[in-house]
Each structure stands twice: as structure tokens, then as C-alpha cells.
N, C-alpha and C positions, 0 to 999 in steps of 0.2 A: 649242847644247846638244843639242839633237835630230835625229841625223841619220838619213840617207836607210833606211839598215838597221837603223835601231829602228822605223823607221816600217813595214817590210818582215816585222820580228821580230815585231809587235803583229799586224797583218793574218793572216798566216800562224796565228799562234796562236788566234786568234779561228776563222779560219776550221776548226780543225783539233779544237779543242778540247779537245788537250790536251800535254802539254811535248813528251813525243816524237815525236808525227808532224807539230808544227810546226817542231822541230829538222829534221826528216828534209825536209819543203817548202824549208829555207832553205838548205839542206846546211852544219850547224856539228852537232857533238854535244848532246847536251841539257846536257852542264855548261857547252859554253861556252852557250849558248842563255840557261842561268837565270844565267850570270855578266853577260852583257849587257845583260838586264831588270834585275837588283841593282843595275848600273854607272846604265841609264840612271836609277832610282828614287833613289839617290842624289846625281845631279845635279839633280832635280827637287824634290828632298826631298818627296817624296810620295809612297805605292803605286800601283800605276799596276792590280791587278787582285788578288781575294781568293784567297788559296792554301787548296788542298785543296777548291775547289769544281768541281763537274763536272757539268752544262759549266762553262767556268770565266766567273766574273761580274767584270766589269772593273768598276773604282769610277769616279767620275765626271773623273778627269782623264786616267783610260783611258782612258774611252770618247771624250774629246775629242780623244786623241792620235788615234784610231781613224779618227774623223772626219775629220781633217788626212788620214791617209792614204788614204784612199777620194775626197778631193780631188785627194794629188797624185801618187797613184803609176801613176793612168788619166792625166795630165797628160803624165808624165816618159815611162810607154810609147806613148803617141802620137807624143810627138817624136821617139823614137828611131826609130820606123816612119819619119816623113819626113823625117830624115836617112838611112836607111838606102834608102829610095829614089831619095833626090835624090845620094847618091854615086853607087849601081850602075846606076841606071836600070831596074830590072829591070821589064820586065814576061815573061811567062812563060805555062806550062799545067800546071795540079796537075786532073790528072784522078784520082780517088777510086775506089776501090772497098772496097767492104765483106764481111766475112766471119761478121756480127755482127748479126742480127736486132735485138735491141735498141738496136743503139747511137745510133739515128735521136735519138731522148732528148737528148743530149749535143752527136753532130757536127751537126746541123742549126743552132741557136744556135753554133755553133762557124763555120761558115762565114756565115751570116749576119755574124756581128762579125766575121770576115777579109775579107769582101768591101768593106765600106766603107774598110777601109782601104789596101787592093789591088783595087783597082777594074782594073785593066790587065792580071789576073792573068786567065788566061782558066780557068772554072773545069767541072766535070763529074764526075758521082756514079752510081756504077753499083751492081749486089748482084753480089757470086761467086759466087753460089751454084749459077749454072746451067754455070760453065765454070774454069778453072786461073788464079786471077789471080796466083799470083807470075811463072811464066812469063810472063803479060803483062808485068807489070812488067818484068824481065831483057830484055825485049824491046822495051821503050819505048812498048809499049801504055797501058800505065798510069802515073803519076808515084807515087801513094801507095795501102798496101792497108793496113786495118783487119783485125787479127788475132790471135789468143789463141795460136795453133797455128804457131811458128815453122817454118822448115825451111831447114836452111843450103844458100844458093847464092852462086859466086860474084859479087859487085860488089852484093850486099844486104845494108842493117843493117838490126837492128830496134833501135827508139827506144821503152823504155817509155813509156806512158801515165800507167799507173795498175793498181794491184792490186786484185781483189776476191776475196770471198768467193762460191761457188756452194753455191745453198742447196735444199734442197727445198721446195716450196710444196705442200700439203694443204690439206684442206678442214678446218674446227674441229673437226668432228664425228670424223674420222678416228680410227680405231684408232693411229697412228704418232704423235699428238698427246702421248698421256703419255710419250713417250721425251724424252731430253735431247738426242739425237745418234742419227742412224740409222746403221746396220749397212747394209751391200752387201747380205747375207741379207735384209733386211727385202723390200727392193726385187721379190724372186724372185716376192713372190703378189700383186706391182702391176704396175698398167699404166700404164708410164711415155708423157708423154704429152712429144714434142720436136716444136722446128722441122723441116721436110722439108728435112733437109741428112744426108751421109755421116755415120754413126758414129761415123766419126774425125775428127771436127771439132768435136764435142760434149765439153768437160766430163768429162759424168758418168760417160761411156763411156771415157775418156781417165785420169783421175784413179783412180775411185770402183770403177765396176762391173767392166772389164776387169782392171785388177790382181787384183779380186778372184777372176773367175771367175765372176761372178756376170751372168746374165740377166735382163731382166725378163718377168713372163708373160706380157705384150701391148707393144705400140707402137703408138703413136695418136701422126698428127701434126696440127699447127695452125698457120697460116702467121704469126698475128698474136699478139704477147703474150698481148693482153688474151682472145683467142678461147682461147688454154692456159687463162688465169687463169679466163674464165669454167666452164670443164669442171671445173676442178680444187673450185673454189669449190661444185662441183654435185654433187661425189662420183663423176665420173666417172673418173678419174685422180690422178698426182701427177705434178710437171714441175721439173726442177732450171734454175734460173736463177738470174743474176744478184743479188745483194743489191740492188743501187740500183734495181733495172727493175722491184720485187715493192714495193720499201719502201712506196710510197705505197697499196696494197692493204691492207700490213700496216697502217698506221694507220690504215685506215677499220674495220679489224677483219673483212677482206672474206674473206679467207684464213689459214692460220699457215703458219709456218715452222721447219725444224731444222737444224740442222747436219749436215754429210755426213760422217761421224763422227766421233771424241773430238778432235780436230782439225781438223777444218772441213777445205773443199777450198779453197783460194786458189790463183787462179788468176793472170795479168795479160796485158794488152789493148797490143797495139805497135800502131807505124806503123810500117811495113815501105816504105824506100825506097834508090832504089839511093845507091850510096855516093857518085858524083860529084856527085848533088845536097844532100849533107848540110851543104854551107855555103852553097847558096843564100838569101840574104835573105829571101824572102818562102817558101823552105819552114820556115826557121828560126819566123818568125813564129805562120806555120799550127801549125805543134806546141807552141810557145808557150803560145796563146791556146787550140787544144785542152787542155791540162794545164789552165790557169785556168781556161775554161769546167768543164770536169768537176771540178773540185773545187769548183768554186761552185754548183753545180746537184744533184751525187751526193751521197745518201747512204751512208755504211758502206765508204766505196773508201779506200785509202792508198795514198803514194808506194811506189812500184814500184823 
């Protein structure tokens, strides 16, 4: 009565918490998504989760299906890793680089759990930020780069990750606190405070301030999150980051946040690799188990 894609449909939705972006994790629409919860509630003769609550509250023969699958679906992807080993043989080098200050968060537990199970993968992690890593990549320097800021070259695709929101972090006290959504203008008699990276690799400069036209009065950098977050938090600046990489700030109540205007900036995060590797087994994997670590771990991010 219960198979493998309701078990898949229920996780996803828990995780997601709510119809459409666990449709979007599963890839089916949401009519077929809540036709296939109906279908399986009807052969269970039971509700498997209460509608119209958000987050949504599974009743008690949900939460048991839930449990079956947090049993078997880490079961069913482990074996498909050692068959897919024990076909191709692969072992390999996925050398990393990063373009993404914060993204340590996320890929660090992301390769942690690939290496256990590609232990023969030889692996290595670099930052971009001091030299051109797609050229490396094109050139077999690199195997995979972490990046917001596509740029078409031949024999490279980029693999979304995941989509987020770029938000401004301010101090409580701030004057920009009682806005709903900040203005580009806003920004002109602040002093934005970014990682030490090009302009054009930023967000806010990308999205926000450049369309607009808009400058900021100052620029202050900080090489570490939390070193932004502390200045911001002191009234010394404001700093546009990530949603997932502030969230845990935002509920100690250490900082606030707003929207980069009546529409927020959404941005999203690739792996950028060359194209004769996109069916290798064990890079398959790594992007995989990337996408699952970051949605198990991020707050505020969706399918991309």
C-alpha cells in the first residue's frame, strides 16, 4: 500500500513545509502532489497530516509513515552509492573551490557525508577569491566551483543548488528598522559593510545598488560572517547577506532584517562543472547530497 514515492512525498513535505515547494523538491505539480497524498490517505483510510496548518502538523499515522522513511530512504540511497560503485569502479578527484564566503555552513557537512561514502575519491577545497577559478576549471585545475555569478564558457554547465533570498542585516536600533523593504536610495547615507571580494561578485552591487545607480557612502570590509554581523549588530554598518547564513542571528534577536525591496533580491547558488563530468557517479552523488544537506540544514532557501 505504501510505496517508495509516498514515502519521498511525506519527507519532502515535512521538510519543506509546505504543498508547493515540496511539489517543487519532488518535481510533480502540486495538484498532482495533493492528488497523491488523497490517493495514499484513502488507501490507509486515515489523514496522514492536518490541512491549513503552517508549518504543517502531521497527525500520528504521519508522523509514523515519516519515521518509516527517515529509516528507509538513507537505507535505499546508500545502496544505490554501492552499486553504483561496484558497477563503474570509480574512484576519481573533485577538487572544490569556492566563490561563497558563507557557504562553509552547508558544504563542509556536505562533504563530510560524501567522503564516507567515496572514501577513493580524492578530495580538496580551495577559496576564489584570490585568483579566476572558472578558467581553472576549463582548464582542469579544478573539478567543481561554488557560485551565484554564472558566466557562459564553452564545455561548463551550471547545476542549481538552491535559491535564496539576499537580505540586509541592521542593527534593532537602526533608523531603516521601521521600513518594510528598503529602497537602493536608502543605502546612499550607509555604509555597506561586504566580504573583501570584486563588486561584481556581490549580490547587492549585482541586483540592488548597480541597476539602480545607487552608491553606498562608505565600504568597510570583513573577512568572517560573524566579524560583519558583529559591526552591524554595533551600529557600525549594514551588510546584505544571505537569509540562511543571518537566520540564526535573527532568532537570538542579535540583529534585524529587511528586504531588498517590494520584492526581495533572490538570488541562486550552482555548481559549476565541466560538462564531460556531469555523468560521473560520484559527481552525481556530490551534488546530490549537496541539494539534501542544504535543505536539511538552511533555513529560508528553495528549489532553484
Amino acid at each position: 500500500m505504501v510505496e517508495l514515492r509516498h514515502l519521498k512525498t511525506l519527507a519532502a513535505l515535512r521538510d519543506a513545509g509546505s504543498l508547493v515547494e515540496a511539489a517543487e523538491r519532488v518535481h510533480l505539480t502540486q495538484s498532482a502532489l495533493s492528488h497523491q497524498i488523497k490517493d495514499l490517505e484513502e488507501r490507509l483510510s486515515c489523514s496522514l497530516f492536518i490541512r491549513k496548518t503552517k508549518p504543517i502538523c502531521f497527525t500520528s499515522s504521519g508522523q509514523r509513515l515519516l519515521a518509516l522513511a527517515d529509516d528507509v530512504l538513507p537505507m535505499i540511497r546508500n545502496a544505490e552509492r554501492d552499486i553504483a560503485r561496484l558497477a563503474g569502479g570509480e574512484a576519481g578527484r573533485l577538487n572544490i573551490c569556492i566563490e561563497c564566503h558563507s557557504c562553509f555552513e552547508w558544504l563542509m557537512p556536505t562533504i563530510d557525508h560524501f567522503r564516507q561514502h567515496w572514501p577513493e575519491v580524492e578530495m580538496d577545497l580551495s577559496s576564489g577569491f584570490s585568483f579566476q577559478p572558472l578558467p581553472a576549471l576549463a582548464r582542469g585545475d579544478l573539478d567543481l566551483v561554488i557560485t551565484s555569478d554564472p558566466e557562459t564558457r564553452n564545455g561548463i554547465i551550471y547545476i542549481p543548488l538552491f535559491s535564496y533570498e539576499s537580505v540586509l542585516a541592521i542593527a534593532k536600533q537602526h533608523r531603516l528598522v521601521a521600513r518594510r523593504y528598503i529602497h537602493a536610495e536608502d543605502l546612499s547615507q550607509e555604509t555597506l559593510i561586504t566580504y573583501p571580494v570584486d563588486h561584481g561578485k556581490l549580490d547587492i552591487f549585482n541586483h540592488f545598488l548597480d541597476p539602480a545607480g545607487i552608491d553606498p557612502a562608505e565600504i568597510r570590509t570583513a573577512e568572517l560572517t560573524v566579524m560583519i554581523l558583529q559591526l552591524v549588530a554595533s551600529g557600525r554598518g549594514v551588510s546584505a547577506l544571505p537569509n540562511w547564513a543571518i537566520h540564526e542571528y535573527l532568532e537570538r534577536d542579535y540583529i534585524a532584517a529587511r528586504p531588498l525591496g517590494d520584492k526581495g533580491v533572490w538570488c541562486t547558488l550552482y555548481a559549476a562543472i565541466r560538462e564531460d563530468q556531469k555523468s560521473s557517479e560520484f559527481m552525481v552523488d556530490f551534488l546530490n547530497t549537496a541539494k539534501e544537506v542544504s535543505f536539511r540544514n538552511l533555513s529560508g532557501i528553495k528549489t532553484a
